[in-house]
C-alpha positions as CSV (number, residue, x, y, z in Angstrom):
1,X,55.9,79.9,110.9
2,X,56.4,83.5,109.5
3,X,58.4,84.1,106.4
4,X,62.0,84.6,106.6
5,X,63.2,88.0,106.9
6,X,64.0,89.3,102.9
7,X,67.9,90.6,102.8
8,X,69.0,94.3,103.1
9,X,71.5,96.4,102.4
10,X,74.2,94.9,105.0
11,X,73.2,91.1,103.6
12,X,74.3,92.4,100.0
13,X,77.4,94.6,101.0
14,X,78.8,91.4,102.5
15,X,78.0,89.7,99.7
16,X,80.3,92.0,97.8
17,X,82.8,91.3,100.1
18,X,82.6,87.9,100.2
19,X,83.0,87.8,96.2
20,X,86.7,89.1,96.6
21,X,88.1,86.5,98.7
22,X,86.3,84.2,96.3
23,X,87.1,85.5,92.9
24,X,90.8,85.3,94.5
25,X,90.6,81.6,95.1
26,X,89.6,81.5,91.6
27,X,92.7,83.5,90.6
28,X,95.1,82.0,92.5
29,X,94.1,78.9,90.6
30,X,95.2,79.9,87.0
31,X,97.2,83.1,87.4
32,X,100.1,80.7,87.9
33,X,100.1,78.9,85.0
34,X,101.8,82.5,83.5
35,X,103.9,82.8,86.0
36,X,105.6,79.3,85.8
37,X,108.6,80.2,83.2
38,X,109.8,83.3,85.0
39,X,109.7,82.0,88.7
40,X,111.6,78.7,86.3
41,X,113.9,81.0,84.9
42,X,114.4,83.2,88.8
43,X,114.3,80.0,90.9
44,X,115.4,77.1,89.0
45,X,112.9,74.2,90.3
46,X,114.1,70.8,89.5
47,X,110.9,69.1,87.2
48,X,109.6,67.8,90.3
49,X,109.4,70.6,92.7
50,X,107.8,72.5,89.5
51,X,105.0,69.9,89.8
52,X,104.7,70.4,93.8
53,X,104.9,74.6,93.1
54,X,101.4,73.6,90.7
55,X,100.3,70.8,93.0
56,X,100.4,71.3,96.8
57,X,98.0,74.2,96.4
58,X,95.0,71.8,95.2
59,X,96.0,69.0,97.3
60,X,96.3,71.2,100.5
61,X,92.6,72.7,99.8
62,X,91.2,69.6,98.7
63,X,92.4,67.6,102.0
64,X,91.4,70.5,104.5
65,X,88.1,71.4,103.1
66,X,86.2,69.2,105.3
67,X,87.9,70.2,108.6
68,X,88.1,73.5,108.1
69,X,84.0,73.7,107.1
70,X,83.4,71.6,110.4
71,X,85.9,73.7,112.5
72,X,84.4,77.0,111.1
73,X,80.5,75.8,112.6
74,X,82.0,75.5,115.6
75,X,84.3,78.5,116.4
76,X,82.5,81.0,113.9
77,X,82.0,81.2,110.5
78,X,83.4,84.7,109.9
79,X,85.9,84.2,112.5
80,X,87.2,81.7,110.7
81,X,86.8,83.4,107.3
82,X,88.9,86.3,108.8
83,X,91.7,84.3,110.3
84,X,91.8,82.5,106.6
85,X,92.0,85.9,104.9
86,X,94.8,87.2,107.1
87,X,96.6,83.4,106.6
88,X,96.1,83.8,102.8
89,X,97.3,87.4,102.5
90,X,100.7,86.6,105.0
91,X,100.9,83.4,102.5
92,X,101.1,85.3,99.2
93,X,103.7,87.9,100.6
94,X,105.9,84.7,101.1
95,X,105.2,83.5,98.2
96,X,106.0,86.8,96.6
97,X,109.2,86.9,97.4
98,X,109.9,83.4,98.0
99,X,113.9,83.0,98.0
100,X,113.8,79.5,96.6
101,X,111.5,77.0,95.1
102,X,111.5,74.3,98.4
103,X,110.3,78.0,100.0
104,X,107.7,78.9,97.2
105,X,106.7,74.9,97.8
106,X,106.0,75.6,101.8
107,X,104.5,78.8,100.7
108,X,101.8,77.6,98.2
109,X,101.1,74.5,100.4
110,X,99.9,77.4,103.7
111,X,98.2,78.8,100.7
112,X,96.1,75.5,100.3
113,X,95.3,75.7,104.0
114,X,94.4,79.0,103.9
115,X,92.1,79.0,100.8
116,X,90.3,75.3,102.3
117,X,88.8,77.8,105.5
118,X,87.6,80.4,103.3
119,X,85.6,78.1,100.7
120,X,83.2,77.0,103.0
121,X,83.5,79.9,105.2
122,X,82.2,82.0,102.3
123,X,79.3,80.3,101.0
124,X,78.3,79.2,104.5
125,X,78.1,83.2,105.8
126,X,75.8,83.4,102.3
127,X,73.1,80.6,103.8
128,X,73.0,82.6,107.3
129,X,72.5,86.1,105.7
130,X,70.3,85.1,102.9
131,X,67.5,83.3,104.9
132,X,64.8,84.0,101.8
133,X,65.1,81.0,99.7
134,X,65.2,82.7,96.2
135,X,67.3,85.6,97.7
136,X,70.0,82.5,98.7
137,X,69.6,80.7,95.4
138,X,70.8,84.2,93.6
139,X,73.7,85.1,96.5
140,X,75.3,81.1,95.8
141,X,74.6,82.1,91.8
142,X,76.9,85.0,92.2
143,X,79.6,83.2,94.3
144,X,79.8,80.7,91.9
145,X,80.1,82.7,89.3
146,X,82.9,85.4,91.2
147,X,84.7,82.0,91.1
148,X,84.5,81.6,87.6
149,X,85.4,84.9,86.7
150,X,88.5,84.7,88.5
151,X,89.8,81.8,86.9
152,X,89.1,83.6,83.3
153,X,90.8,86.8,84.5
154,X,93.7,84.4,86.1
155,X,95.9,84.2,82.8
156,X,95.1,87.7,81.4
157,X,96.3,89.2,84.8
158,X,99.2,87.1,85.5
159,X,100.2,87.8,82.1
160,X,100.1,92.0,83.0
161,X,101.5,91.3,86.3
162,X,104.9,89.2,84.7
163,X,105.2,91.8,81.8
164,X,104.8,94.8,83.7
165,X,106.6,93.6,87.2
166,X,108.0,90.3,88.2
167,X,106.4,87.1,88.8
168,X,105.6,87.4,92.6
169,X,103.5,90.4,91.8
170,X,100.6,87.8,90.8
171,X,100.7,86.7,94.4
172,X,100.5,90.0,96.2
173,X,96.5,90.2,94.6
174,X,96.0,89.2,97.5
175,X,97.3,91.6,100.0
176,X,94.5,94.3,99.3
177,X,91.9,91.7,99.3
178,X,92.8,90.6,102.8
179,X,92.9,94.1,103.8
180,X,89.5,95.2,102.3
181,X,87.7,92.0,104.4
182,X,89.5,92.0,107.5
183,X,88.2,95.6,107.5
184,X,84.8,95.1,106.2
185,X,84.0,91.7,107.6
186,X,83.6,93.0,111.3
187,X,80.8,95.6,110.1
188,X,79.2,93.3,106.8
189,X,79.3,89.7,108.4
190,X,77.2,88.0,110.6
191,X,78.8,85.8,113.4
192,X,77.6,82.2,113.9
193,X,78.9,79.3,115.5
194,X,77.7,75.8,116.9
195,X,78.1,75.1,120.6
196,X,80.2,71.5,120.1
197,X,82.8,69.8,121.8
198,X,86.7,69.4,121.0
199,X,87.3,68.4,117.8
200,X,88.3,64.9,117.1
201,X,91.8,64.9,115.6
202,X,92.2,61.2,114.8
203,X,89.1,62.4,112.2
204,X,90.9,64.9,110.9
205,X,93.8,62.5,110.3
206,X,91.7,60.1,108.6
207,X,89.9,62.5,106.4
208,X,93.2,63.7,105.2
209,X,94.5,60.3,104.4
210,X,91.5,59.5,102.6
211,X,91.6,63.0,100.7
212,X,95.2,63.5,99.8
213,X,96.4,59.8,98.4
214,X,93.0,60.0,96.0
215,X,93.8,63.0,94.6
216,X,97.3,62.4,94.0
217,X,96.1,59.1,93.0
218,X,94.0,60.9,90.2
219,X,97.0,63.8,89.4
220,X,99.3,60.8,88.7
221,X,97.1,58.5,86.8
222,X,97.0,61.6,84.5
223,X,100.4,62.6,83.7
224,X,101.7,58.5,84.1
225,X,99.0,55.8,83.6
226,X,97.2,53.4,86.3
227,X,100.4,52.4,87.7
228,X,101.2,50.5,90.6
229,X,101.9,53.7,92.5
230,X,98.4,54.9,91.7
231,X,96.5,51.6,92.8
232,X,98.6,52.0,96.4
233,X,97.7,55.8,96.9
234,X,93.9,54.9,96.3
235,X,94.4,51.7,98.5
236,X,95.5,53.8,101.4
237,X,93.1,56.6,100.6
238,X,90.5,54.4,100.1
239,X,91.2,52.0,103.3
240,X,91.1,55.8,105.4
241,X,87.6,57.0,103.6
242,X,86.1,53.6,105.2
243,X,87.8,53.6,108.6
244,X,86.8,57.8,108.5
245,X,82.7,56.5,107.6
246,X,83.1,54.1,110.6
247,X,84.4,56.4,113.0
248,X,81.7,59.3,111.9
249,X,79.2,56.7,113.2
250,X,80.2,56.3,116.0
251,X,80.7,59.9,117.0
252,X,78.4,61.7,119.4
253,X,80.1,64.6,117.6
254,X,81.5,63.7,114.5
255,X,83.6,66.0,112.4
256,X,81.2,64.6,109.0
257,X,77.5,64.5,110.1
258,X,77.0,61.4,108.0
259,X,72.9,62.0,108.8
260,X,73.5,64.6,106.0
261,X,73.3,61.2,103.5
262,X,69.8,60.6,104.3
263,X,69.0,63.6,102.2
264,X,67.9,62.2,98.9
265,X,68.0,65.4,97.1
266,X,71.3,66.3,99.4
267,X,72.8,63.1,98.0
268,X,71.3,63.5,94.4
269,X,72.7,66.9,93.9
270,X,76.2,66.5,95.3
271,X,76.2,63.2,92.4
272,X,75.1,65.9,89.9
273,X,77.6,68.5,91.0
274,X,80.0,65.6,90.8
275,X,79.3,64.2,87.1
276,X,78.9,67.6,85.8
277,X,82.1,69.0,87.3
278,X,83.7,65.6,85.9
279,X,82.6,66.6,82.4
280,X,83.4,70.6,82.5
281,X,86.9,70.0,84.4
282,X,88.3,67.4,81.8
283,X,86.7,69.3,78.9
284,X,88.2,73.0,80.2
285,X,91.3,71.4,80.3
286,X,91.4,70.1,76.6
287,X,90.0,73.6,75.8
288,X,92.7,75.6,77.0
289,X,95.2,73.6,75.1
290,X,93.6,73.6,71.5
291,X,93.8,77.2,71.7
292,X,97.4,77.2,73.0
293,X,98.7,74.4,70.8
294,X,96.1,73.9,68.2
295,X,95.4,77.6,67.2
296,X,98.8,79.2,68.7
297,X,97.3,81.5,70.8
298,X,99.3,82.5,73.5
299,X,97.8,81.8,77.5
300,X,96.4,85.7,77.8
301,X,95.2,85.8,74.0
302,X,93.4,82.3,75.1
303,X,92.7,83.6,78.4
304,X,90.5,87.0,76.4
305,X,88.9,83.9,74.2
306,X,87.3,82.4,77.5
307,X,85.7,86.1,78.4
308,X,82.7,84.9,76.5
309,X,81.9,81.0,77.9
310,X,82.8,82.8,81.6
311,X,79.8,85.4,80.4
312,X,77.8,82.2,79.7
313,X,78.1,81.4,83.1
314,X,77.2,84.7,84.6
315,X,74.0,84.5,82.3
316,X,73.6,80.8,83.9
317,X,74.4,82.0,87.5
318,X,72.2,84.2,88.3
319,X,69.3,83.5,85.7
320,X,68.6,79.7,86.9
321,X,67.7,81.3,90.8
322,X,65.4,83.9,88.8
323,X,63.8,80.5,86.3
324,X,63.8,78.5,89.3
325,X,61.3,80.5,91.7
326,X,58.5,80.0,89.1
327,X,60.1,76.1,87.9
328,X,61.3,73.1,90.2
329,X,64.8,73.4,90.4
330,X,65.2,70.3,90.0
331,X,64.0,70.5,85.9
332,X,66.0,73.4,85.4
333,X,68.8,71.5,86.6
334,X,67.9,68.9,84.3
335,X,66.8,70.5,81.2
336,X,70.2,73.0,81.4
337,X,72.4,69.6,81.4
338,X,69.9,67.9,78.3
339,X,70.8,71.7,76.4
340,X,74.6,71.6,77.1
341,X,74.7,68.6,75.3
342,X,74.8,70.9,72.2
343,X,78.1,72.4,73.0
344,X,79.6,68.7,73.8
345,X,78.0,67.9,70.2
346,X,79.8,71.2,68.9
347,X,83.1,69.9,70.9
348,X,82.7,66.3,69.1
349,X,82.5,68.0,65.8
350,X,85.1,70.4,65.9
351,X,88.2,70.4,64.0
352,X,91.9,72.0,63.6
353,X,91.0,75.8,63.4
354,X,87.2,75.6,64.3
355,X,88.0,77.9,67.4
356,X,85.0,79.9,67.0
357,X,83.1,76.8,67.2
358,X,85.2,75.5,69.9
359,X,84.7,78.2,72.3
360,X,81.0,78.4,71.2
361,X,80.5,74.7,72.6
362,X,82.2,75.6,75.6
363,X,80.4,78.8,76.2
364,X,77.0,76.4,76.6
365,X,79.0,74.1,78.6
366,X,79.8,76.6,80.5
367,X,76.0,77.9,81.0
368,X,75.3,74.4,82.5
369,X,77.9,74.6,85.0
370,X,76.5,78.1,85.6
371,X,73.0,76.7,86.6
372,X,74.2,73.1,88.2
373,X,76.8,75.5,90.4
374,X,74.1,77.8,91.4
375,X,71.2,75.9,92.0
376,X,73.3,72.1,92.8
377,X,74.8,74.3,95.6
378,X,71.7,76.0,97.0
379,X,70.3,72.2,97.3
380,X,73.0,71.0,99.1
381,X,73.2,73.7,101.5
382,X,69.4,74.3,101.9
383,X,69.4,70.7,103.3
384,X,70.9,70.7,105.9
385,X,70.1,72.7,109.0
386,X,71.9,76.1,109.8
387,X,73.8,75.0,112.4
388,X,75.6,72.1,110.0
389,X,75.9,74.3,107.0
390,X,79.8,75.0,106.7
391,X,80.0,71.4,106.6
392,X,77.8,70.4,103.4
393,X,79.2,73.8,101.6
394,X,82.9,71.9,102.3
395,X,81.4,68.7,101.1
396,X,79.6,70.8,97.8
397,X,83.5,72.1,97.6
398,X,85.4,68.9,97.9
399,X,83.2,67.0,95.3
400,X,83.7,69.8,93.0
401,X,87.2,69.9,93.8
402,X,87.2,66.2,93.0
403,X,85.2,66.1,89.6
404,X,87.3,68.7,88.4
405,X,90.2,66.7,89.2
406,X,88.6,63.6,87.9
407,X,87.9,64.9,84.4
408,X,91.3,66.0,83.8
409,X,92.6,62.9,84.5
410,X,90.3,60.7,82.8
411,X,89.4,62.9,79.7
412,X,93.0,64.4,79.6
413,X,93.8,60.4,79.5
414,X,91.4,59.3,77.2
415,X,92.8,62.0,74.7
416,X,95.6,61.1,74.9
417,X,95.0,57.5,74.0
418,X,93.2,58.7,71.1
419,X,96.1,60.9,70.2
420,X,99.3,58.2,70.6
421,X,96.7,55.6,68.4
422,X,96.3,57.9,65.8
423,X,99.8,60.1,64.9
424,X,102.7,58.7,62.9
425,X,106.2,59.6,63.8
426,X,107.7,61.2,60.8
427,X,111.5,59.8,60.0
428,X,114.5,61.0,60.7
429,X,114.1,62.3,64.4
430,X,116.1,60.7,66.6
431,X,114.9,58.5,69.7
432,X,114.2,60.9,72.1
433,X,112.6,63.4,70.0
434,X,110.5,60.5,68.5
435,X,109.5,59.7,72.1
436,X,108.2,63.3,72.7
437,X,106.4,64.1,69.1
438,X,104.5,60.6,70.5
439,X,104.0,61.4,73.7
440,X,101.5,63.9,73.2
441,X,100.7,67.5,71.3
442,X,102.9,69.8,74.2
443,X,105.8,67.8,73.0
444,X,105.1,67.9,69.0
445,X,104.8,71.3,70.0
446,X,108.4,72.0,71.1
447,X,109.8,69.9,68.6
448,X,108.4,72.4,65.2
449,X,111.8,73.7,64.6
450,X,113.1,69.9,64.0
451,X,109.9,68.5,62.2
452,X,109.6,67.9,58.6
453,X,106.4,70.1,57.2
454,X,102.9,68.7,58.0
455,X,104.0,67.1,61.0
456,X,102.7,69.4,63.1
457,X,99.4,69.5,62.0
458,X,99.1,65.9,61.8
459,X,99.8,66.3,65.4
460,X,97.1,69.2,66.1
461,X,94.8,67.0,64.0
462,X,95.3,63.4,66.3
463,X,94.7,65.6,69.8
464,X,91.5,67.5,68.2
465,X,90.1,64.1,67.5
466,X,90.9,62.8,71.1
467,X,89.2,66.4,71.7
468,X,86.0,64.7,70.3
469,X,85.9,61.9,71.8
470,X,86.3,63.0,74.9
471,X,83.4,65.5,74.1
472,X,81.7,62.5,73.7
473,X,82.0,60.7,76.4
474,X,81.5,63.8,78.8
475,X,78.3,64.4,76.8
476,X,77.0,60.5,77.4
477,X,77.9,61.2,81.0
478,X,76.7,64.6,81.4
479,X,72.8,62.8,79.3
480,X,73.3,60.2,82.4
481,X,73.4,63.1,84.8
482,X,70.8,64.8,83.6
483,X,68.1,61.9,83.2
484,X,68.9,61.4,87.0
485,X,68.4,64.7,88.0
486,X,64.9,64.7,86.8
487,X,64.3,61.4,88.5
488,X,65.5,62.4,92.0
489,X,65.0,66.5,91.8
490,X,61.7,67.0,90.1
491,X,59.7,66.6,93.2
492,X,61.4,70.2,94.4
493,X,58.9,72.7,94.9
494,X,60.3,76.3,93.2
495,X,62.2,78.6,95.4
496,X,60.1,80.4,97.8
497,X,57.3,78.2,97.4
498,X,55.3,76.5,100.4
499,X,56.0,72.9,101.3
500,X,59.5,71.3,102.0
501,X,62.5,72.7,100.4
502,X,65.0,70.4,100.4
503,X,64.3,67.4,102.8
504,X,65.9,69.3,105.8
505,X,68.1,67.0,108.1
506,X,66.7,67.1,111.4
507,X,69.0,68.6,114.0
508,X,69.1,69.1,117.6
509,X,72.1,71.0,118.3
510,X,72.0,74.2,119.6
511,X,73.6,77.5,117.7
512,X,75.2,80.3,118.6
513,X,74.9,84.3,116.8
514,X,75.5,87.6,116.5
């Protein structure tokens, strides 16, 4: 077998293209968190349809990720890619000038569906132009990271965009982007597609009742406990993920190729990308709110302050590919989780107005995601055959989506904990204020102008500790992770190197290009 034909310059002008869509996804995903007051003060969205404005977006992409990787193997990867750009762009225009919140709702749910076809759509076109192993390992390095850099640049443009226009500038981003690939994508892109039958809608049903009810399950153990309303939702979405399994099975043509399992280093690194996600969602979280509420920077100040953890990743991104063509992946993996246990030890150790040490933990953090994103990915895709591709880079997508969710809810909880255990309710505020100086540091925070002085800082002082311990904890996780890494991954040979890459799934099905 001859070697596979190194990329040129049409393989790395489409991956330029593809970074835009891509760096818009990770835009779209904290650019509103800026834009929430005005479109508050424009629309006036009841507390609960502000939560669905924030929500359905995640849910939407998180449900439809599978589908739309499957669909996208079998009617065309950059088809599908285009006809989710052109959604996404007609999406943001509505939610632009969205003339209500139930509309801005409707408008950032298509926006969900739209963003779940270009996910996989993207990273998929990366594993048919980049056929050279290392040359792949470096294209999913800098996808990852154009993800990452658009959710650092989210806050620090929305921010421009409200000051300078009005909030539904922040949306129209977009409209260029969709322009520039519908344009480019034509000349840049390959096509491919599988040959495959109709697509089983009863699966796509079931995959979205297994999806949606566990993450809301997780968004609502988060903000309310493990409540009866949470055990129901992951009841229901757990009851669907095992009738979904069962009917995969039996599928001649199943919407989840359930062979893809049989992967050991396909399984391992998905269950890396998971716990690692897990630990980096939860503790990005925290982060962004000691430097909002603990320092009293505002959201683009704080946004500038993650410019150098994002660079971390960059550094991560594309330098783990470059380590990894002379080192197993599978170490590098492993030894760049053991070293980010130093910034979860600086995390654990930090205190009110340690922000320079603070953002220094996160920054190595941040490099391990960097590495797990690029390399974790390039395993996951790399095992499974061409053909099945778009549907392990929506699974790699939805279990990130899901550890990300995951560590919010479960550090975000276990800080909070932490932070109800340890503050004392100064005297003479009256029930309700009481109730929200207790409830946690956002609602000490909009109390200052009625607390007595120090009451704010003991405040600051109970959430940095639950800020530690949940360090902790995502460290001990994170040790887990990479102690299993080594056991499963090691055996990888280094990129470009003879012998089997990745354990590839045997196939049989036929496929289709341009």
């Amino acid at each position: 077998m001859g070697q596979p034909a190194r990329a040129g310059w049409r393989e790395w002008g489409g991956l330029a293209l593809l970074a835009l869509p891509t760096m818009l996804l990770g835009l779209d995903v904290t650019a509103l968190y800026l834009v929430v007051p005005s479109l508050t003060a424009d629309l006036n969205p009841t507390a609960t349809e502000t939560l669905w404005i924030m929500d359905a977006y995640g849910f939407l992409i998180a449900g439809f990720l599978i589908t739309m990787g499957t669909l996208g193997d079998r009617i065309g990867r950059r088809r599908m890619l285009m006809i989710g750009m052109a959604a996404f762009g007609a999406a943001s225009v509505l939610a632009a000038f969205a003339p209500s919140a139930g509309w801005l709702i409707v408008a950032r749910a298509l926006l969900g569906v739209a963003g779940a076809t270009l996910m996989p759509s993207t990273l998929s076109l990366i594993s048919t132009m980049f056929t050279d192993v290392r040359q792949r390992a470096l294209a999913i390095g800098v996808w990852a990271t154009m993800f990452a850099l658009g959710m650092a640049a989210g806050p620090v443009l929305g921010g421009v965009m409200v000051a300078e226009l009005w909030w539904g500038a922040a949306f129209l981003v977009a409209v260029p982007v969709a322009v520039l690939v519908l344009a480019g994508a034509p000349a840049l892109l390959p096509e491919h597609r599988t040959p495959a039958g109709r697509l089983d809608l009863l699966s796509v049903g079931l995959s979205l009742a297994a999806m949606l009810p566990i993450i809301y399950a997780i968004k609502h153990a988060a903000a309310h406990g493990v409540d009866v309303q949470a055990w129901v939702a992951i009841l229901v979405g757990g009851g669907s993920a095992v009738a979904f399994v069962r009917r995969q099975l039996r599928l001649s043509e199943p919407l989840l190729d359930m062979k893809l399992f049989t992967s050991r280093a396909f399984s391992a690194a998905l269950g890396v990308l998971l716990i690692g996600l897990v630990g980096f969602g939860g503790v990005m979280y925290l982060v962004t709110q000691y430097l909002q509420l603990v320092e009293g920077l505002s959201l683009t100040t704080a946004g500038l302050w993650m410019g150098p953890p994002a660079l971390a990743m960059l550094v991560g991104a594309i330098g783990a590919p470059l380590v990894a063509g002379r080192v197993s992946p599978g170490v590098v993996m492993s030894v760049t989780l053991a070293s980010s246990l130093v910034g979860y030890a600086l995390l654990g150790l930090a205190g009110a107005g340690d922000k320079v040490s603070v953002v220094a933990g996160f920054a190595v953090v941040y490099l391990g995601l960097g590495v797990i994103a690029a390399l974790g990915t390039d395993i996951v895709v790399g095992a499974a055959p061409s053909e099945k591709s778009g549907s392990a880079a929506a699974l790699s997508e939805t279990v990130q989506e899901l550890g990300i969710a995951a560590g919010v809810a479960l550090l975000g909880s276990l800080t909070t904990v932490i932070y109800r255990s340890g503050v004392s309710v100064p005297s003479g505020l009256s029930p309700s204020a009481a109730e929200t100086y207790s409830d946690g540091l956002p609602g000490a925070s909009l109390l200052a102008d009625q607390l007595p002085a120090g009451a704010l800082d003991h405040a600051r002082a109970a959430f940095t500790s639950g800020l530690n311990a949940a360090a902790v904890v995502a460290g001990l996780a994170v040790a887990a992770a990479a102690l299993a890494c080594f056991t499963t991954l090691r055996h990888l040979r280094p990129l470009g190197h003879a012998g089997p890459e990745a354990e590839p799934i045997a196939s049989h099905a036929g496929v289709a290009m341009e």
